[in-house]
C-alpha positions in Angstrom: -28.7 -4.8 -14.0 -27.2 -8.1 -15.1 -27.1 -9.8 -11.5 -23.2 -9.5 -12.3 -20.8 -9.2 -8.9 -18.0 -7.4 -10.0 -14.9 -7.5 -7.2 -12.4 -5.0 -7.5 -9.1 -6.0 -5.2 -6.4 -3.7 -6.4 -7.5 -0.9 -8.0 -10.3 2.2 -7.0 -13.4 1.2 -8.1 -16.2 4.0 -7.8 -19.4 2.0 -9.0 -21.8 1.5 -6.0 -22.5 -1.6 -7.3 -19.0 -3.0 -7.1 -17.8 -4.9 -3.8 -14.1 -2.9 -2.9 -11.7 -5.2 -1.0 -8.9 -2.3 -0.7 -5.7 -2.3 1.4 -3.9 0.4 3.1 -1.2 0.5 0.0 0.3 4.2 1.2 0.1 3.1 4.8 1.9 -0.3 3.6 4.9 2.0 1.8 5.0 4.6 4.3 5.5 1.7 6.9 8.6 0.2 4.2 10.3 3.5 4.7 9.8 3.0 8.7 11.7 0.0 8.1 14.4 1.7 5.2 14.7 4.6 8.6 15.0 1.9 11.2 17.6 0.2 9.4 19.4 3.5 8.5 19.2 5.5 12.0 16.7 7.8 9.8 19.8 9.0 7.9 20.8 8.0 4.2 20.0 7.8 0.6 17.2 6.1 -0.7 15.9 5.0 -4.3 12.3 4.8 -5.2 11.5 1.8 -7.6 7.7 2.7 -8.8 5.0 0.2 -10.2 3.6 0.7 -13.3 3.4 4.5 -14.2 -0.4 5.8 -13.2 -1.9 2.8 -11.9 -3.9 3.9 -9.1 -1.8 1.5 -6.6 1.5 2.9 -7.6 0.3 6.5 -7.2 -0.4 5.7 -3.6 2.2 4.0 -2.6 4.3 7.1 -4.0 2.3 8.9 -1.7 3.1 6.8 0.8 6.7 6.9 0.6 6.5 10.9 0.0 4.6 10.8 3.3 6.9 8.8 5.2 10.0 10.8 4.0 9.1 13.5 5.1 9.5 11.9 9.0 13.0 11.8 8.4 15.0 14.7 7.4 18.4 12.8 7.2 16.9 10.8 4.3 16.8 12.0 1.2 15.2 11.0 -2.0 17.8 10.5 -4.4 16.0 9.1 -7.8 12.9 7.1 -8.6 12.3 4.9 -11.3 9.4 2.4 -12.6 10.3 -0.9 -12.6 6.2 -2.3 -14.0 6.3 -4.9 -11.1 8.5 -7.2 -12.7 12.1 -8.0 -12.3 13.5 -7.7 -15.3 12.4 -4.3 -16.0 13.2 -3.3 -13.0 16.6 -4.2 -13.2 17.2 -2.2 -16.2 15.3 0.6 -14.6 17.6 0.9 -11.6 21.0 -0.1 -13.5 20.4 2.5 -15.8 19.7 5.2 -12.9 22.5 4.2 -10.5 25.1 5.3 -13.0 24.0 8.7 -12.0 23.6 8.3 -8.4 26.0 9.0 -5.5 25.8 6.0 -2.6 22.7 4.3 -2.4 21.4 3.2 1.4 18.4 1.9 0.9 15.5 0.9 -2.2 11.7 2.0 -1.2 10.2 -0.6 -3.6 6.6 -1.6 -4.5 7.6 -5.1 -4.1 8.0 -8.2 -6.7 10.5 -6.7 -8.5 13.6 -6.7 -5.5 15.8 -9.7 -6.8 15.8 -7.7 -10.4 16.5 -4.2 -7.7 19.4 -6.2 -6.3 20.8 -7.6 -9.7 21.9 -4.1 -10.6 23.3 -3.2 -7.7 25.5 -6.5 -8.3 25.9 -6.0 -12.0 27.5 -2.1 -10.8 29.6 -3.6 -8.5 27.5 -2.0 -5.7 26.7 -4.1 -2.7 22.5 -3.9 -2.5 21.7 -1.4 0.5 18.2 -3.0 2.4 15.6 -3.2 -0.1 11.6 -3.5 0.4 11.0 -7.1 -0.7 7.7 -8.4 -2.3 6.7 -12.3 -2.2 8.0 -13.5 -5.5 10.1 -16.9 -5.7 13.1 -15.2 -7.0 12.6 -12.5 -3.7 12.5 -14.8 -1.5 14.5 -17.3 -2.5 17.3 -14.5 -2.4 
């Protein structure tokens, strides 16, 4: 042993060695579609904009949202897409998917990625429903 610390903060990390600073992220998502339900009276359509595809933080905050669906019968998944955690992508991601979708109510989002979310709904002439918002300038600053 090299006398290394190794810190994992957003990931799984399985090495004993390794100090694990986790967070609750499928708690945290299930609790945004709380939010997406409160907003809605537990009835609408919702869009799931994803992470990066199987990243471990993505895959549970999918399973969050799954989870917290499943609370509210008068919501109904309606498309999900992966938006990599950045705006731009994102944006892309969900203009290219809302062609195909009937009305939108509300965007489950991993966060940092909601200005790019809101973007295409503009660019489709769609007013943007209540999205989950991350902590990014652009977000915030929107």
């Amino acid at each position: 042993m090299a006398g290394v610390v190794v810190v994992s903060f957003d990931g799984i990390v399985d090495e004993l060695c390794a100090y694990c600073v986790n967070f609750d992220f499928k708690g945290w998502a299930e609790q945004g579609v709380d939010y997406l339900a409160q907003r809605l009276n537990g009835k609408g359509n919702i869009l799931e904009v994803r992470g990066v595809a199987g990243i471990s933080v993505d895959n549970l905050m999918h399973e969050g949202v799954l989870e917290g669906m499943k609370k509210y019968p008068n919501m109904k998944l309606v498309g999900s897409v992966n938006g990599d955690w950045t705006q731009s992508v994102a944006q892309t991601a969900v203009a290219g998917i809302l062609l195909t979708l009937p009305q939108v109510d509300g965007v489950a989002t991993e966060g940092e990625m909601s200005f790019g979310i809101a973007q295409a709904f503009k660019a489709a002439g769609r007013l943007a429903p209540p999205i989950i918002i991350g902590s990014t300038y652009p977000e915030l600053q929107w």
